[in-house]
C-alpha positions, -999 to +999 in steps of 0.1 A: +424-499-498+436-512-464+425-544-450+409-523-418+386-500-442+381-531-473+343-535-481+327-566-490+296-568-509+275-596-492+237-615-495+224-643-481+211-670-508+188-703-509+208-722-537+191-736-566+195-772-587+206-784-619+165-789-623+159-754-614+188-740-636+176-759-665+139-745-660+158-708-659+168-715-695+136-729-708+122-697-697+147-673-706+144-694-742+110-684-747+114-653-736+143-645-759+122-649-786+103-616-778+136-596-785+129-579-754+156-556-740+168-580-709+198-590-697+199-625-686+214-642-656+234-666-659+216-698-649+243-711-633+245-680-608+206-681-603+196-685-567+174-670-542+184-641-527+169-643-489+188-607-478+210-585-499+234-571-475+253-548-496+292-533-482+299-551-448+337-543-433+357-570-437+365-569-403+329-579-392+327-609-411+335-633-388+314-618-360+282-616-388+290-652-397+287-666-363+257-650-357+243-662-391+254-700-374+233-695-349+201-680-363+202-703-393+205-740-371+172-734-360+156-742-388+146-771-407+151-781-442+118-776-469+105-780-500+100-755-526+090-757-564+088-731-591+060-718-602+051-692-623+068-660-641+062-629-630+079-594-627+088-568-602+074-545-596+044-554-622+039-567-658+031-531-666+064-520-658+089-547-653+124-540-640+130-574-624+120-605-643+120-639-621+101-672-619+085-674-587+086-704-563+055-724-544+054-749-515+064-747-479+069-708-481+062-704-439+097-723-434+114-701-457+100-668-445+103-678-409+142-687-419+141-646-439+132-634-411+158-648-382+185-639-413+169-605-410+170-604-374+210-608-377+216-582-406+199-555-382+224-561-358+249-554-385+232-522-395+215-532-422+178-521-427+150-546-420+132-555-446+097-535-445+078-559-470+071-598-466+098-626-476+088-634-515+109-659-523+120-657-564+145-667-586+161-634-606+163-642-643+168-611-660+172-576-654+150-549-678+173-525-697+152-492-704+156-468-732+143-437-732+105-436-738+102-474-740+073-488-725+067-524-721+036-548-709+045-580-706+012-592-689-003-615-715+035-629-728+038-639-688+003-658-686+009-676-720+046-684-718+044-724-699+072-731-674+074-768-664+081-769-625+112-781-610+118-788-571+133-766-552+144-781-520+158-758-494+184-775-473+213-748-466+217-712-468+249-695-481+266-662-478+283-650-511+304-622-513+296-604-551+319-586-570+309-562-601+327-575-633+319-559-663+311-590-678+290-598-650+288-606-613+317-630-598+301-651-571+319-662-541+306-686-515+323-675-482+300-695-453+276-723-459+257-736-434+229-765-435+198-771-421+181-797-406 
């Protein structure tokens, strides 16, 4: 593939901690236990994903991280914590599993929402539902006829909470391995 017609897959992200990484494990630990058909992220890719971009030309890179700059410096720094587990979309029927995150949740939405403002210049679809910010950490693998309610082993399974603080946003290009997703931080910028 050319230069001029090479895709790359982008999100925006909230970084997470060493804290926040180790409470990943301690839940993905428990959960284990329960032999239920997951796979696990890595812990050390875990972040919050604040707008999943998907195929942007390579060619308008530059232009989307300039207008990322902008949007993104006015906004101030806040504090976040986990919280609980929970799944998406239910406990009924979980496809995403994630631990979910508490605290000054206006700042970050307010921050998903000027990111949001950019991507729709870009022609990527606004986001029709509000900001929930989350930390992905495992993805349901279905077989045929399973059916799964994790509702009571959510509510008993005891996360301790770990801060979160939100001080810089990052755009990461992702690429499909086999083995897993490759992570690339290509902008970073901080807030204030």
């Amino acid at each position: 593939m050319s230069s001029a017609n090479e895709q790359w897959r982008l999100f925006l992200a909230l970084p997470t901690t060493d804290e926040v990484q180790a409470c990943v494990s301690d839940a993905q630990l428990a959960l284990r236990a329960h032999r239920l058909p997951v796979r696990w992220v890595d812990e050390e890719l875990t972040h919050i994903t604040v707008k999943f971009l998907g195929d942007t030309p390579r060619d308008r890179v530059d232009a989307l991280k300039e207008q990322l700059a902008a949007a993104v410096a006015g906004h101030n720094a806040s504090r976040l914590a986990t919280a609980e587990l929970g799944a998406f979309p239910n406990p009924r029927k979980p496809y995403v599993l994630w631990l979910g995150v508490g605290g000054e949740l206006a700042a970050v939405q307010a921050l998903a929402g000027s990111i949001d403002d950019v991507a729709a210049q870009f022609d990527v679809e606004r986001s029709h539902r509000p900001f929930r910010p989350h930390v992905t950490i495992g993805r349901w693998r279905y077989q045929d006829g399973q059916a799964f309610d994790i509702t009571e082993l959510l509510r008993e399974t005891a996360i301790p909470s770990a801060p979160l603080p939100v001080e810089r946003v990052q755009l990461i290009r992702s690429i499909l391995r086999a083995r897993g997703p490759e992570y690339t931080v290509i902008a970073e910028w901080p807030l204030t």
